[in-house]
Predicted model as a PDB file, atoms N, CA, C, CB and O in Angstrom, pLDDT in the B-factor column:
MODEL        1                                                                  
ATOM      1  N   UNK A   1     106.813  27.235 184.983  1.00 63.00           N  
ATOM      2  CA  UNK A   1     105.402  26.902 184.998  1.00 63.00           C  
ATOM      3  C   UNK A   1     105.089  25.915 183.869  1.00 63.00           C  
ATOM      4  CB  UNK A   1     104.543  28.177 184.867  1.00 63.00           C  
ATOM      5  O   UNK A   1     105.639  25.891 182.768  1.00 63.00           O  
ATOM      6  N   UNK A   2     104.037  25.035 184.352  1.00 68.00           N  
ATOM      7  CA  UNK A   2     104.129  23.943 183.437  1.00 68.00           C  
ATOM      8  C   UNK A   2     103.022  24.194 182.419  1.00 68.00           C  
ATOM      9  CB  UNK A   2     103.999  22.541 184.158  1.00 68.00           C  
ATOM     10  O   UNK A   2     101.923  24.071 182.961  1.00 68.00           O  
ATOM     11  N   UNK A   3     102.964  24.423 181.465  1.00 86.00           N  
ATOM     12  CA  UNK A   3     101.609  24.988 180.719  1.00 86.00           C  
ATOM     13  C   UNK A   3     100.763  23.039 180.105  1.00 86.00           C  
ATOM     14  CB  UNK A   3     102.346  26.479 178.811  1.00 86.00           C  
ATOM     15  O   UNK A   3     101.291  21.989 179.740  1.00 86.00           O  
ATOM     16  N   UNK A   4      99.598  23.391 180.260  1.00 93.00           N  
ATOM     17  CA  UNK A   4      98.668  22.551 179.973  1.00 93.00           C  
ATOM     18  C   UNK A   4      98.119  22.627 178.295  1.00 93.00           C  
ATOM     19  CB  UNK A   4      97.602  22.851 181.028  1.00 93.00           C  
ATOM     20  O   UNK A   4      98.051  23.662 177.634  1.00 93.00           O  
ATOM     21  N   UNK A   5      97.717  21.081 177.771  1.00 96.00           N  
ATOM     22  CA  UNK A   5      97.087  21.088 176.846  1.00 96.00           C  
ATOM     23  C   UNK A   5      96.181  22.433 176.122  1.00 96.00           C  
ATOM     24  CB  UNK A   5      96.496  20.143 177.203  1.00 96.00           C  
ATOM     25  O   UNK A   5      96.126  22.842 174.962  1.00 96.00           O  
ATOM     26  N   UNK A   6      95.520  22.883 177.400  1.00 95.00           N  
ATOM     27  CA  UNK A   6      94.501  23.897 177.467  1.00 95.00           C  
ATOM     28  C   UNK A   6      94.786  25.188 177.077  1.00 95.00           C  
ATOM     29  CB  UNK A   6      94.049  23.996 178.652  1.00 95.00           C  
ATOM     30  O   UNK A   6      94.150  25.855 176.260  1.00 95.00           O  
ATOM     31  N   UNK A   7      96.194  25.652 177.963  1.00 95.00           N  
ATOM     32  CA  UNK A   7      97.043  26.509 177.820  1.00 95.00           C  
ATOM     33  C   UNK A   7      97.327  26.814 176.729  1.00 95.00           C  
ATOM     34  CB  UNK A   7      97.891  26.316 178.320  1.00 95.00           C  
ATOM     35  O   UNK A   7      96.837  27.804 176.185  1.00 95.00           O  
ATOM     36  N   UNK A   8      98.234  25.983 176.128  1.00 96.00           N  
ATOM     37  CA  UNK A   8      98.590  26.130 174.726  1.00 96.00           C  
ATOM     38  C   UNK A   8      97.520  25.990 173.189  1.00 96.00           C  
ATOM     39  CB  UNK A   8      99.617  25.097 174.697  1.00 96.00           C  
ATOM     40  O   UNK A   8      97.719  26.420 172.053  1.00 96.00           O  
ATOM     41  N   UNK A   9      96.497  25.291 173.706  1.00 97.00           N  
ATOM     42  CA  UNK A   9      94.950  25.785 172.745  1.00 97.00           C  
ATOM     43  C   UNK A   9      95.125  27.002 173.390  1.00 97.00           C  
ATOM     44  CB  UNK A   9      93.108  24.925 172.998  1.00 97.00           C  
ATOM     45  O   UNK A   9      96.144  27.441 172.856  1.00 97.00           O  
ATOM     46  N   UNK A  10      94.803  27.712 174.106  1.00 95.00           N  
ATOM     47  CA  UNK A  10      94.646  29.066 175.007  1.00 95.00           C  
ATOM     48  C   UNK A  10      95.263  30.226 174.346  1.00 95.00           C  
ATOM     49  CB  UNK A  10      95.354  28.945 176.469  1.00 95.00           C  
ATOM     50  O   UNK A  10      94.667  31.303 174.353  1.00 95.00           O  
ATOM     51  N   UNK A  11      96.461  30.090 173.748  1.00 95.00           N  
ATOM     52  CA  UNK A  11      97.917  30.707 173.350  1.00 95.00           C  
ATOM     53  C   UNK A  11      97.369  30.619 171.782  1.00 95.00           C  
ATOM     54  CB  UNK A  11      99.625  29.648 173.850  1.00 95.00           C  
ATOM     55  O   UNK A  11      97.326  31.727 171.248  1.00 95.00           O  
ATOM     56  N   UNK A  12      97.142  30.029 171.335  1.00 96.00           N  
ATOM     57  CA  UNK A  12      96.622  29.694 169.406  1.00 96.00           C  
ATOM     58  C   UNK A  12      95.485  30.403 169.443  1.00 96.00           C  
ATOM     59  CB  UNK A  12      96.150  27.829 168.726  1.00 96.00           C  
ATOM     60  O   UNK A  12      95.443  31.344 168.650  1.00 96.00           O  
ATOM     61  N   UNK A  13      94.447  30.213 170.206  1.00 96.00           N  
ATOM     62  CA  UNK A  13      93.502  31.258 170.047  1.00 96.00           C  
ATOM     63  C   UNK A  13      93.597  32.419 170.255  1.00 96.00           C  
ATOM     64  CB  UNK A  13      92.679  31.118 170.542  1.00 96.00           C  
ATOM     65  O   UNK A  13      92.814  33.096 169.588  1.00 96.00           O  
ATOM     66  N   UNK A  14      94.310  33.011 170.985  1.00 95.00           N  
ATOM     67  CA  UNK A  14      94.375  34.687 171.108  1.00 95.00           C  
ATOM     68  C   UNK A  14      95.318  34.704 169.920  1.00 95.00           C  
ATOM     69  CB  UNK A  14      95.063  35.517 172.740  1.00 95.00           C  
ATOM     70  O   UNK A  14      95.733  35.859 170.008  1.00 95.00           O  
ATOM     71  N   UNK A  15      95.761  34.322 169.156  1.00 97.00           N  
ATOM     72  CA  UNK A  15      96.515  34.602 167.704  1.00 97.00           C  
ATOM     73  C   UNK A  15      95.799  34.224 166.946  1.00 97.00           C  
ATOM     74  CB  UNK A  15      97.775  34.026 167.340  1.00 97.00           C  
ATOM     75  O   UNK A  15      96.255  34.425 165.821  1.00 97.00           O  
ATOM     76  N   UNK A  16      94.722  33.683 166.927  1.00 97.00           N  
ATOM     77  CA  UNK A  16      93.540  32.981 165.418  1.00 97.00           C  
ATOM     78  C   UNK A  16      92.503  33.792 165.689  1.00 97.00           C  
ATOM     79  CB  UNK A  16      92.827  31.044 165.397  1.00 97.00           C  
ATOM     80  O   UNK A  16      91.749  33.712 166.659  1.00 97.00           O  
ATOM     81  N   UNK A  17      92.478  34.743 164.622  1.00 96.00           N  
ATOM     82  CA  UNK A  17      91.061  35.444 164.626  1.00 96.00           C  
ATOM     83  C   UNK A  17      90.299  34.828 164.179  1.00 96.00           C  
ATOM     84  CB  UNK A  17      90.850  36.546 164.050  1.00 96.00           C  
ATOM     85  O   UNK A  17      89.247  35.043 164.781  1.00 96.00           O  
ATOM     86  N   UNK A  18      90.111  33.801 163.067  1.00 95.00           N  
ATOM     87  CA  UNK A  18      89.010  33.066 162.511  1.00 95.00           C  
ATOM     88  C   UNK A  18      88.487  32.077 163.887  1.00 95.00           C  
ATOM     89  CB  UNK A  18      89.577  32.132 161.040  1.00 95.00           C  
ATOM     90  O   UNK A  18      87.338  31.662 164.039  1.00 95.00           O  
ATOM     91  N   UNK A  19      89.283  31.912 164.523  1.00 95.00           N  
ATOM     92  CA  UNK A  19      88.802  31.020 165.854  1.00 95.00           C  
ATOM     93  C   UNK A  19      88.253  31.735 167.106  1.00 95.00           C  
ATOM     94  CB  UNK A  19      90.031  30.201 166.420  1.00 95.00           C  
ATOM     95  O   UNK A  19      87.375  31.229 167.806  1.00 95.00           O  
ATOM     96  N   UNK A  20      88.868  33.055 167.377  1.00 96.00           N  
ATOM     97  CA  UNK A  20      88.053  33.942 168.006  1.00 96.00           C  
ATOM     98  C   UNK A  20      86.505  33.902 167.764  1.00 96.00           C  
ATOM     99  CB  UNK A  20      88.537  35.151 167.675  1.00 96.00           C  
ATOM    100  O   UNK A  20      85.589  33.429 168.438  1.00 96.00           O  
ATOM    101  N   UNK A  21      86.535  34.554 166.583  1.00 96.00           N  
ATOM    102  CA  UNK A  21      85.135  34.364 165.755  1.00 96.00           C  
ATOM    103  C   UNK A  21      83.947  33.703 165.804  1.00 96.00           C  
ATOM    104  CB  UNK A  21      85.307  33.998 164.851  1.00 96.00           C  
ATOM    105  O   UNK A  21      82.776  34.003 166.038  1.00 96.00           O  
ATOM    106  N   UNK A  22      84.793  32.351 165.414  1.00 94.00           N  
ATOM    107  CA  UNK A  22      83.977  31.032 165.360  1.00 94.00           C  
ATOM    108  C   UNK A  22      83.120  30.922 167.020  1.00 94.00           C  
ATOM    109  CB  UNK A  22      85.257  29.526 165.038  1.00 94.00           C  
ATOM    110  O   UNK A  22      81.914  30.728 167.172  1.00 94.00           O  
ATOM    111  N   UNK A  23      84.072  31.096 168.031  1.00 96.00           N  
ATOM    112  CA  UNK A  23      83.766  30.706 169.892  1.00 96.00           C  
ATOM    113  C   UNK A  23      82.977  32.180 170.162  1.00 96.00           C  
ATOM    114  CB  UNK A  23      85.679  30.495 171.246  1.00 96.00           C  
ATOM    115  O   UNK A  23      82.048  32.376 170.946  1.00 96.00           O  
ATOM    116  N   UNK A  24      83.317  32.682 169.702  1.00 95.00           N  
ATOM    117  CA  UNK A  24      82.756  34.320 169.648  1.00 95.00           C  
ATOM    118  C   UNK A  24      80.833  34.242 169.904  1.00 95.00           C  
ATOM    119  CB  UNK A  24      83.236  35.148 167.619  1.00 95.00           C  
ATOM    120  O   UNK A  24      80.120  34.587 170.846  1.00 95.00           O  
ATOM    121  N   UNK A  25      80.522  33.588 168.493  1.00 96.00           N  
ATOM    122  CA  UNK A  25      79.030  33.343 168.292  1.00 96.00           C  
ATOM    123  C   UNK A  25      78.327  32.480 169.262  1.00 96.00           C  
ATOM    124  CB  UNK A  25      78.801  32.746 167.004  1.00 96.00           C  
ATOM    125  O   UNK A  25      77.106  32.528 169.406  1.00 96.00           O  
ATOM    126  N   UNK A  26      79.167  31.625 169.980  1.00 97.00           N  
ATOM    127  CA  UNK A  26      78.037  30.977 170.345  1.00 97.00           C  
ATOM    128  C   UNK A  26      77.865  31.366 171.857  1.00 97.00           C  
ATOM    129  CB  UNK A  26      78.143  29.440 170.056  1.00 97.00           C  
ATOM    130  O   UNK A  26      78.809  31.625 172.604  1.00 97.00           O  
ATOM    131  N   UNK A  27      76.592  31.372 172.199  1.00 95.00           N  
ATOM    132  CA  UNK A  27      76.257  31.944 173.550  1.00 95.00           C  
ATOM    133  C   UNK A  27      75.945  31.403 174.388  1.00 95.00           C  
ATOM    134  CB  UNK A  27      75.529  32.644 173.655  1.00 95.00           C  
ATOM    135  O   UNK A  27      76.354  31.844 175.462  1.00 95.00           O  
ATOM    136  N   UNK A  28      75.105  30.216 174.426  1.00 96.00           N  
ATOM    137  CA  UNK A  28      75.160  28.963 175.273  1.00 96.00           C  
ATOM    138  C   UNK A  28      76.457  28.526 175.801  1.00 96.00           C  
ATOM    139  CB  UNK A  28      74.660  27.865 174.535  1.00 96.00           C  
ATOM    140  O   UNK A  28      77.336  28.155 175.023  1.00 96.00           O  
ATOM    141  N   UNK A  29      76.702  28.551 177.525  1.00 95.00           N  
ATOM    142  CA  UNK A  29      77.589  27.978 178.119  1.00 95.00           C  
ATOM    143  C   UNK A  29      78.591  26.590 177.330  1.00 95.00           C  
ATOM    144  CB  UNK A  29      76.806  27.647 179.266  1.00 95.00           C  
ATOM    145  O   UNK A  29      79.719  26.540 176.838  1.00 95.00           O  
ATOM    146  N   UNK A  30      77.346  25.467 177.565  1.00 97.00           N  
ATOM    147  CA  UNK A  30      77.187  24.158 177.260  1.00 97.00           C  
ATOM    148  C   UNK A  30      77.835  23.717 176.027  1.00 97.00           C  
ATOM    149  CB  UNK A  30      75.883  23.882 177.218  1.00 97.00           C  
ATOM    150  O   UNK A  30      78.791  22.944 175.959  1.00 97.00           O  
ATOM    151  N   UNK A  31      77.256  24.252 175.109  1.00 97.00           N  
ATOM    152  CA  UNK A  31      77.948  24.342 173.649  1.00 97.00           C  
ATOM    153  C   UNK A  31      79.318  25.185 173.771  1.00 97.00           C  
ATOM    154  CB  UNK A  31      76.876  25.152 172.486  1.00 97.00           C  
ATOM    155  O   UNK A  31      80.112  24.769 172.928  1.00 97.00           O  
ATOM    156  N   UNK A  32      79.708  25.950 174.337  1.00 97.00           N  
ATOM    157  CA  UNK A  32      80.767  26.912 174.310  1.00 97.00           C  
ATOM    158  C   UNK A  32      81.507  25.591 174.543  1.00 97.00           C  
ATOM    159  CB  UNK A  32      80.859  28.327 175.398  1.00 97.00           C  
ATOM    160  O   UNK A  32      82.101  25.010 173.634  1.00 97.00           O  
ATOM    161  N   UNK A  33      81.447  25.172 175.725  1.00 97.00           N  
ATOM    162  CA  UNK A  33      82.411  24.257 176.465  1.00 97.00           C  
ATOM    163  C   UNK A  33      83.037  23.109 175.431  1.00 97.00           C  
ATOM    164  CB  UNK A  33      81.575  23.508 177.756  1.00 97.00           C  
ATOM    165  O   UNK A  33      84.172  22.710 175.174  1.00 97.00           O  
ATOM    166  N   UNK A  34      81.900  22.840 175.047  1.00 98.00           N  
ATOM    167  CA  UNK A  34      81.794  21.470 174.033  1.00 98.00           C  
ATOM    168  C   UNK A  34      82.911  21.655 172.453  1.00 98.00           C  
ATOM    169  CB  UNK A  34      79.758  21.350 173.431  1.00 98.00           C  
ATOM    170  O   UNK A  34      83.755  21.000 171.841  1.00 98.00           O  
ATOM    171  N   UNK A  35      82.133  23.151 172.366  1.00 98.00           N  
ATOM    172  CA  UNK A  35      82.926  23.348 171.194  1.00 98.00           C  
ATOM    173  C   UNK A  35      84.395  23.947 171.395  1.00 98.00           C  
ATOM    174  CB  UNK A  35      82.149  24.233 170.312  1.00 98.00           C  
ATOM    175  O   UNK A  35      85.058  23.958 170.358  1.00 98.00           O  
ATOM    176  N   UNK A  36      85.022  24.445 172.531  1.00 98.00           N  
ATOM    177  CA  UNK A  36      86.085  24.809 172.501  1.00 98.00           C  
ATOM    178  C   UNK A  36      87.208  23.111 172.859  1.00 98.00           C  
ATOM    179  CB  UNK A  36      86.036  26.176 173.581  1.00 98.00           C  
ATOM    180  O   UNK A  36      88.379  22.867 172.565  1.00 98.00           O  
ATOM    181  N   UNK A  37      86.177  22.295 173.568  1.00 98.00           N  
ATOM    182  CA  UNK A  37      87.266  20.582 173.543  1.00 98.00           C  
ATOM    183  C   UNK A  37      87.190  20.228 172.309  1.00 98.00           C  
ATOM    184  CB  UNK A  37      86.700  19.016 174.496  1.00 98.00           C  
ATOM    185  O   UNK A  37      88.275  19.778 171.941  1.00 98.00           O  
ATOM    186  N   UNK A  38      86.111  20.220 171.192  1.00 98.00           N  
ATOM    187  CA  UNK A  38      86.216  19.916 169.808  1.00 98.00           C  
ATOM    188  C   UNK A  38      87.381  20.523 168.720  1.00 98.00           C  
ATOM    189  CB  UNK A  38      84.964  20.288 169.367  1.00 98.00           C  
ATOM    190  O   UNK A  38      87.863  19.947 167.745  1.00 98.00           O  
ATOM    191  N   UNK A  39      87.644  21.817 169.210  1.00 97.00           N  
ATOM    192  CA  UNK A  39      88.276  22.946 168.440  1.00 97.00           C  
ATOM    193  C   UNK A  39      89.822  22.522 168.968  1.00 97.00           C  
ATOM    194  CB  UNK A  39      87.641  24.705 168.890  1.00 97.00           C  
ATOM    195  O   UNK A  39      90.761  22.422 168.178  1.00 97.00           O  
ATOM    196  N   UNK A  40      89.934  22.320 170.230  1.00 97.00           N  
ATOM    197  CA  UNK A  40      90.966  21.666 170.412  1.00 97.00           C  
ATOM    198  C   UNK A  40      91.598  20.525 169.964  1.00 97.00           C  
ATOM    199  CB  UNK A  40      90.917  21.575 171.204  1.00 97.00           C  
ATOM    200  O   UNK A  40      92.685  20.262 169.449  1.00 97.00           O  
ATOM    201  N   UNK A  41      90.680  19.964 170.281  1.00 98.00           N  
ATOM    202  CA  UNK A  41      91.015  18.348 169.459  1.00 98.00           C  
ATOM    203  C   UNK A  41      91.558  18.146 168.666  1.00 98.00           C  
ATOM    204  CB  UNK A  41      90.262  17.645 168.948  1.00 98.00           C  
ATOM    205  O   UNK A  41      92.488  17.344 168.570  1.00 98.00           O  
ATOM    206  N   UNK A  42      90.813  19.287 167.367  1.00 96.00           N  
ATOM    207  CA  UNK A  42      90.387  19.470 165.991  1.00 96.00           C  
ATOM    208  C   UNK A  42      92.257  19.879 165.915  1.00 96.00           C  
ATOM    209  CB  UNK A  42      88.814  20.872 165.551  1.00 96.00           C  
ATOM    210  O   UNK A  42      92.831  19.110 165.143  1.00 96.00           O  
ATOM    211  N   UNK A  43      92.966  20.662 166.414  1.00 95.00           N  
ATOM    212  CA  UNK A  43      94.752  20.876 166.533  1.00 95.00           C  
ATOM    213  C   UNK A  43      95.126  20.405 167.455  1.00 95.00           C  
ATOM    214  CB  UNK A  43      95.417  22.187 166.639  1.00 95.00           C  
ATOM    215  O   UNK A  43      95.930  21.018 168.157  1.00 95.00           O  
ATOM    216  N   UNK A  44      94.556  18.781 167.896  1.00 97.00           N  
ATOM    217  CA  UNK A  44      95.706  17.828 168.476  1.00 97.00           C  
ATOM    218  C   UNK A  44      95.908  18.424 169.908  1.00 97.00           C  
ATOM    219  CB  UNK A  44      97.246  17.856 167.520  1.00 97.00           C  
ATOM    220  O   UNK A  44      97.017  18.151 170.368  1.00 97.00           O  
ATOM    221  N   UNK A  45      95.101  19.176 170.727  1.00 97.00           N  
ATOM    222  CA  UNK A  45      94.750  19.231 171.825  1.00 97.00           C  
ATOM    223  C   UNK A  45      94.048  18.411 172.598  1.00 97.00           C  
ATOM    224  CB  UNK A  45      94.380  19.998 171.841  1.00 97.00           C  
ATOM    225  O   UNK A  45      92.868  18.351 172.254  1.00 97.00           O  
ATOM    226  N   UNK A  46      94.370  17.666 173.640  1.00 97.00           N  
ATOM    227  CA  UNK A  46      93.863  17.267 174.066  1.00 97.00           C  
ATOM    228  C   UNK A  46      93.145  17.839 175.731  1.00 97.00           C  
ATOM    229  CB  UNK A  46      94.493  16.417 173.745  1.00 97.00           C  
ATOM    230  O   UNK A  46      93.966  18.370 176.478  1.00 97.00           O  
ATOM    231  N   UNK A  47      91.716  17.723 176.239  1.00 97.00           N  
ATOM    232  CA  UNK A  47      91.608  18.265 177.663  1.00 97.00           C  
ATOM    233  C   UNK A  47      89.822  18.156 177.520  1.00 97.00           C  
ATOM    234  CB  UNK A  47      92.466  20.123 177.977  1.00 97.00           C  
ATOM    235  O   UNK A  47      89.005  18.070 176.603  1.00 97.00           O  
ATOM    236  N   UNK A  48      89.803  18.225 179.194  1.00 97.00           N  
ATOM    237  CA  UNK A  48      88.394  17.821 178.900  1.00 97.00           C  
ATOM    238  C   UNK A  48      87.763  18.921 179.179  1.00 97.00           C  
ATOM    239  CB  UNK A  48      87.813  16.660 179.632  1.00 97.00           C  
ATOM    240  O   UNK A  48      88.534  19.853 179.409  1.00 97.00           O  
ATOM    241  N   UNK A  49      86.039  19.316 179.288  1.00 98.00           N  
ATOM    242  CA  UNK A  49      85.087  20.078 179.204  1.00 98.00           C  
ATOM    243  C   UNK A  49      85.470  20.396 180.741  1.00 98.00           C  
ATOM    244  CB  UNK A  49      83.642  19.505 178.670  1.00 98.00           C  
ATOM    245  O   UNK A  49      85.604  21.597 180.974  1.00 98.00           O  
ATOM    246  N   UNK A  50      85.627  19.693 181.611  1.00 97.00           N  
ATOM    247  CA  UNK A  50      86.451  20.342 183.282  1.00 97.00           C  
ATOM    248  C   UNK A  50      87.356  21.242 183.219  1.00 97.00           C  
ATOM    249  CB  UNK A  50      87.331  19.313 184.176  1.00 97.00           C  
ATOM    250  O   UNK A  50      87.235  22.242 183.926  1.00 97.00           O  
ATOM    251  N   UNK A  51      88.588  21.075 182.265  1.00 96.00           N  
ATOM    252  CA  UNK A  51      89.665  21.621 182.392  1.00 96.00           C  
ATOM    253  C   UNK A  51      88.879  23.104 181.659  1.00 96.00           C  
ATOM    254  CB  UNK A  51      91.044  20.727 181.681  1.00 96.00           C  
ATOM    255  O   UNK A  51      88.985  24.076 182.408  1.00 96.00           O  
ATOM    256  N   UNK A  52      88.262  23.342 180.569  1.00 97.00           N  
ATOM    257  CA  UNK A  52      87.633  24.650 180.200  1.00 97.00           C  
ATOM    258  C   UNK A  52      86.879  25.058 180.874  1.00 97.00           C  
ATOM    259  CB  UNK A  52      87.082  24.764 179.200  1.00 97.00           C  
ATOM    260  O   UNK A  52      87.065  26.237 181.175  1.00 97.00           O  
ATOM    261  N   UNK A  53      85.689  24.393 181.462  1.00 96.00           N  
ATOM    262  CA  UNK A  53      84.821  24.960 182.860  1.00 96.00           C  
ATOM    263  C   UNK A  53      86.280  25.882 184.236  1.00 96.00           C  
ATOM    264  CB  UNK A  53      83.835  22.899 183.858  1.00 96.00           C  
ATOM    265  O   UNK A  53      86.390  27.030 184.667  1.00 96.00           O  
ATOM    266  N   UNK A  54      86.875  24.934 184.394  1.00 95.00           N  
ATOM    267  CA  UNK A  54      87.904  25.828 185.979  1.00 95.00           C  
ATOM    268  C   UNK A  54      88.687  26.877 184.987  1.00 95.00           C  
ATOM    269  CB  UNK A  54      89.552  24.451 187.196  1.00 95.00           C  
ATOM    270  O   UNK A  54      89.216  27.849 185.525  1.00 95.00           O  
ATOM    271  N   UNK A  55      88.748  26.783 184.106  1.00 93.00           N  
ATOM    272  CA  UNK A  55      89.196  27.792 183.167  1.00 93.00           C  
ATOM    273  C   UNK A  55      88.807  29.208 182.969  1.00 93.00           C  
ATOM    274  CB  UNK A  55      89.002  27.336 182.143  1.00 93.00           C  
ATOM    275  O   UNK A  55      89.522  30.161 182.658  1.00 93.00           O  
ATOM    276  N   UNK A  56      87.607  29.165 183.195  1.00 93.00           N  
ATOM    277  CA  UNK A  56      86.116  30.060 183.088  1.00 93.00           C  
ATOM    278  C   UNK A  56      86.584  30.819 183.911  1.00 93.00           C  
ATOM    279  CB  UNK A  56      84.540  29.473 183.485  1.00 93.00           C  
ATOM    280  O   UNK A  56      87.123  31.926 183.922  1.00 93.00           O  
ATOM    281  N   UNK A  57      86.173  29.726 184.908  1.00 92.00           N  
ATOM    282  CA  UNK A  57      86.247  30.598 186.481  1.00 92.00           C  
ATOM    283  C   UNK A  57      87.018  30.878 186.904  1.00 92.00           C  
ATOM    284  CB  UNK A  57      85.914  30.255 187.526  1.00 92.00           C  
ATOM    285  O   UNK A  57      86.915  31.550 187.930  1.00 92.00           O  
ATOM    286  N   UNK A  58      88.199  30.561 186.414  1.00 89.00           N  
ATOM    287  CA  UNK A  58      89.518  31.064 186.994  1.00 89.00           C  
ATOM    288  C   UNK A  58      89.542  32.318 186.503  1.00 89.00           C  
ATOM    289  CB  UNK A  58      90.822  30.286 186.634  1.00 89.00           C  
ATOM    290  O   UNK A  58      89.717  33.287 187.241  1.00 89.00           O  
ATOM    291  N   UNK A  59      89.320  32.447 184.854  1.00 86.00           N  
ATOM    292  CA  UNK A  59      88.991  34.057 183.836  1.00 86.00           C  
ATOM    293  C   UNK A  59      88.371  34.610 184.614  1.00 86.00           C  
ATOM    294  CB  UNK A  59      88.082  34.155 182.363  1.00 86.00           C  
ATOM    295  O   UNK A  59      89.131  35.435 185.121  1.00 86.00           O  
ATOM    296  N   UNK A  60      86.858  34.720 185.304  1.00 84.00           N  
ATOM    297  CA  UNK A  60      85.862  35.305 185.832  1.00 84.00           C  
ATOM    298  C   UNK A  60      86.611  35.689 187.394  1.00 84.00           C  
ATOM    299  CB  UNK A  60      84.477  34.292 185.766  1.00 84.00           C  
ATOM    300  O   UNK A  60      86.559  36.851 187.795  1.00 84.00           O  
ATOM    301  N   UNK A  61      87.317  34.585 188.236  1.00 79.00           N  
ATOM    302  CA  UNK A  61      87.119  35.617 189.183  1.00 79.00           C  
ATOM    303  C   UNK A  61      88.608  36.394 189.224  1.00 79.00           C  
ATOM    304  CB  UNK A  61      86.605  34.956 190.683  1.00 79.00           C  
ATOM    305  O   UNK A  61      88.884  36.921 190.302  1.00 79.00           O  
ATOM    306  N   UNK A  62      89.691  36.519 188.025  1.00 80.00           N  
ATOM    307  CA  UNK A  62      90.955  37.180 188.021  1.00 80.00           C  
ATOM    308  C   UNK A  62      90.683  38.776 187.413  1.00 80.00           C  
ATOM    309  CB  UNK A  62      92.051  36.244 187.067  1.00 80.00           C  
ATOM    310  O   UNK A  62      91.331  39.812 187.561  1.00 80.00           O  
ATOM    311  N   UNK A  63      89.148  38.410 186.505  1.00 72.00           N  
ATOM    312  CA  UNK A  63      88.582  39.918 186.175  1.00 72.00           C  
ATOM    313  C   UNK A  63      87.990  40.306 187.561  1.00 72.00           C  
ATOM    314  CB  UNK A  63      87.287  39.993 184.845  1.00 72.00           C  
ATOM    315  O   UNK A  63      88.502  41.253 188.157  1.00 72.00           O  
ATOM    316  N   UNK A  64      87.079  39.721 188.041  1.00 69.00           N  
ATOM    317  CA  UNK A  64      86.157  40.794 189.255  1.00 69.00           C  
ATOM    318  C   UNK A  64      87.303  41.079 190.093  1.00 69.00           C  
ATOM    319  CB  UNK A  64      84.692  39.990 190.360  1.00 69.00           C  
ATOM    320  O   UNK A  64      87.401  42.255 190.441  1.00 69.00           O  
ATOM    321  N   UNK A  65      88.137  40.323 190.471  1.00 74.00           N  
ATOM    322  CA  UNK A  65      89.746  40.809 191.667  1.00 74.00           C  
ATOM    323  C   UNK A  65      89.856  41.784 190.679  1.00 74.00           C  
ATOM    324  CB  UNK A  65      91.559  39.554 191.996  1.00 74.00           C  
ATOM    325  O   UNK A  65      88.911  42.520 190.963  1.00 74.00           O  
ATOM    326  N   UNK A  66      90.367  42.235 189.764  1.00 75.00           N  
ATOM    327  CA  UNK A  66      90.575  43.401 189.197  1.00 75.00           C  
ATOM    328  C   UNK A  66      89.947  44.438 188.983  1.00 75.00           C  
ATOM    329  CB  UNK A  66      90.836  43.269 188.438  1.00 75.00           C  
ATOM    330  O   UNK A  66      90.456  45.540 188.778  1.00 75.00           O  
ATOM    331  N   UNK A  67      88.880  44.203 189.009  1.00 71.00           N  
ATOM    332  CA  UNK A  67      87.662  45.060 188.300  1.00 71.00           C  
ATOM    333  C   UNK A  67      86.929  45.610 189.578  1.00 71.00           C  
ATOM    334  CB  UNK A  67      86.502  44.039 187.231  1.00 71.00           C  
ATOM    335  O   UNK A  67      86.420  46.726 189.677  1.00 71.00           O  
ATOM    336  N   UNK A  68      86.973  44.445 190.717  1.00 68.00           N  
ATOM    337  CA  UNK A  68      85.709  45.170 191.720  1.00 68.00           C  
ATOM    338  C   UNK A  68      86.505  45.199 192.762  1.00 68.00           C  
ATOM    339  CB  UNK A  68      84.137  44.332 192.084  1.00 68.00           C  
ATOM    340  O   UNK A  68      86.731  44.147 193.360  1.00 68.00           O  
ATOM    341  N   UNK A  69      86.941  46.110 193.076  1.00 61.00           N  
ATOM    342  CA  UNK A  69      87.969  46.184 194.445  1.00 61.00           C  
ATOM    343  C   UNK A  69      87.137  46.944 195.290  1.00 61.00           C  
ATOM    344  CB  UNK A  69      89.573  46.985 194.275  1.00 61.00           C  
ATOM    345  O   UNK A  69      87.512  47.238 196.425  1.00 61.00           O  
TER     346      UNK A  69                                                      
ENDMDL                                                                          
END                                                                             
């Protein structure tokens, strides 16, 4: 499997609690999005606000398949 830019930001954050944290607070979608391509960036990630949006939703509907059977 070929892991993506995204992925591997993806992989650093579930090991960075100060970065948990930081994405943690903010509650606005919009800004979430914004600030997790910045945060990336910020360690030479590259990917755009698309690739974290299908990201979402890919999270959202792999919980309800699990969750709401």
């Amino acid at each position: 499997m070929v892991q993506t830019a995204f992925d591997r930001f993806y992989a650093l954050v579930l090991q960075d609690a100060r970065l948990q944290e930081e994405l943690r607070e903010i509650t606005e979608r919009a800004a979430f999005v914004d600030q997790v391509v910045a945060s990336g960036a910020g360690q030479g990630y590259r990917f755009s606000a698309e690739d974290v949006t299908i990201a979402m939703q890919v999270q959202r509907r792999t919980w309800n398949a699990r969750w709401l059977r």
